[in-house]
C-alpha positions as CSV (number, residue, x, y, z in Angstrom):
1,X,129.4,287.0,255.1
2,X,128.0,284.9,257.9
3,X,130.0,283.7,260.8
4,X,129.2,280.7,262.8
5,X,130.4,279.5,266.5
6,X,130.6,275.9,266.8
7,X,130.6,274.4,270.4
8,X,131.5,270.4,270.7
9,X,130.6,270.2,274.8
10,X,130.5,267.9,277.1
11,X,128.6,268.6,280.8
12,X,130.1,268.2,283.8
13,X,127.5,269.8,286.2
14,X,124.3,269.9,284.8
15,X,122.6,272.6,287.1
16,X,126.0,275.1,285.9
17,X,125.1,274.0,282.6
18,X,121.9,275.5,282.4
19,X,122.3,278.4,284.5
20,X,125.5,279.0,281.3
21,X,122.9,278.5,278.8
22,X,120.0,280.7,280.1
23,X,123.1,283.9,280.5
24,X,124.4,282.7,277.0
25,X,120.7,283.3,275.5
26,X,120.7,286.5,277.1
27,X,124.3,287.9,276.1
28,X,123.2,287.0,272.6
29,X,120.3,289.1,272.3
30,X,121.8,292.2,271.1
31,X,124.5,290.9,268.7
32,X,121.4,289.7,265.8
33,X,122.3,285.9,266.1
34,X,120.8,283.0,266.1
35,X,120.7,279.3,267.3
36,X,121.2,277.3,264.6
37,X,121.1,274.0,266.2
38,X,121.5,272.3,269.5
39,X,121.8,268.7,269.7
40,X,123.2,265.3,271.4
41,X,125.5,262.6,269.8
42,X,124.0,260.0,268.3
43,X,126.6,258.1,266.2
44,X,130.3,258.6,265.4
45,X,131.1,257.7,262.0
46,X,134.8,259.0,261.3
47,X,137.3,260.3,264.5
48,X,136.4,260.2,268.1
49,X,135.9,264.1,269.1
50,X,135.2,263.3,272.9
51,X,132.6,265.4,273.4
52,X,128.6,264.4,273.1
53,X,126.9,268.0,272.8
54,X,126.8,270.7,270.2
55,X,125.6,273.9,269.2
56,X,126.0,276.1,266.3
57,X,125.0,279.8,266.6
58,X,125.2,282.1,263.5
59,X,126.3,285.7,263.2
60,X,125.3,288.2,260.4
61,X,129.6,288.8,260.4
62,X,132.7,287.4,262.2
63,X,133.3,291.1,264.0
64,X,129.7,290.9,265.4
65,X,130.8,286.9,266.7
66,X,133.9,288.9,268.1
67,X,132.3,291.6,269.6
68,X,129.7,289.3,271.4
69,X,132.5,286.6,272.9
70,X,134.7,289.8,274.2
71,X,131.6,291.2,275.5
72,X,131.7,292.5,279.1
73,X,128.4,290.0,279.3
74,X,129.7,287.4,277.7
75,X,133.2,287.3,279.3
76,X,131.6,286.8,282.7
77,X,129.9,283.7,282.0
78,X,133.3,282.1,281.2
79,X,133.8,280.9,284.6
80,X,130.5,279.0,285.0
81,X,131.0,277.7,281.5
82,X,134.7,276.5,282.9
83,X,132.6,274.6,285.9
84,X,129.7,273.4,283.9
85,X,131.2,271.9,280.7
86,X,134.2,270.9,278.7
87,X,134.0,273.0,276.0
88,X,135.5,273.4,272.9
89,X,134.8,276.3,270.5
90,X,135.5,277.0,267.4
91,X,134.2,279.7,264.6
92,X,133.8,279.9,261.0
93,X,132.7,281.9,257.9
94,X,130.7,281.1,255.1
């Protein structure tokens, strides 16, 4: 069963951001994932969500999403992601 991570982001240092971004890419590599989508906010329809970003990466299985965010890898990119966005992250299965 496939397992998404959903990120709803918004930047606050856009140099951090992408210096997150290019380590995230890299700390995905081994776990067989993929970028699903990355995009900006165009229009909100129902609910303010506050943030303007998002991305949605998909995992062949939830443990492999588990075993890549408590990766050693991973884990130390939390505190640039802390400095570069607000973030908010969520996963699910389908």
């Amino acid at each position: 069963m496939a397992a998404y991570l959903v990120g709803h982001i918004t930047k606050k240092d856009e140099e951090l951001w992408q210096k997150y971004v290019a380590g995230v890419q890299e700390s995905l590599a081994p776990f067989e994932s993929k970028i699903i989508f990355r995009g900006q906010l165009v229009k909100i329809l129902v609910v303010e969500n506050g943030h303007n970003l998002v991305v949605v990466i998909e995992f062949p299985n939830h443990f492999t999403l588990d075993a890549w965010y408590t990766s050693e890898k991973y884990q130390e990119l939390i505190p640039l992601r802390d400095q570069a966005a607000d973030v908010v992250i969520t996963t699910y299965i389908s």
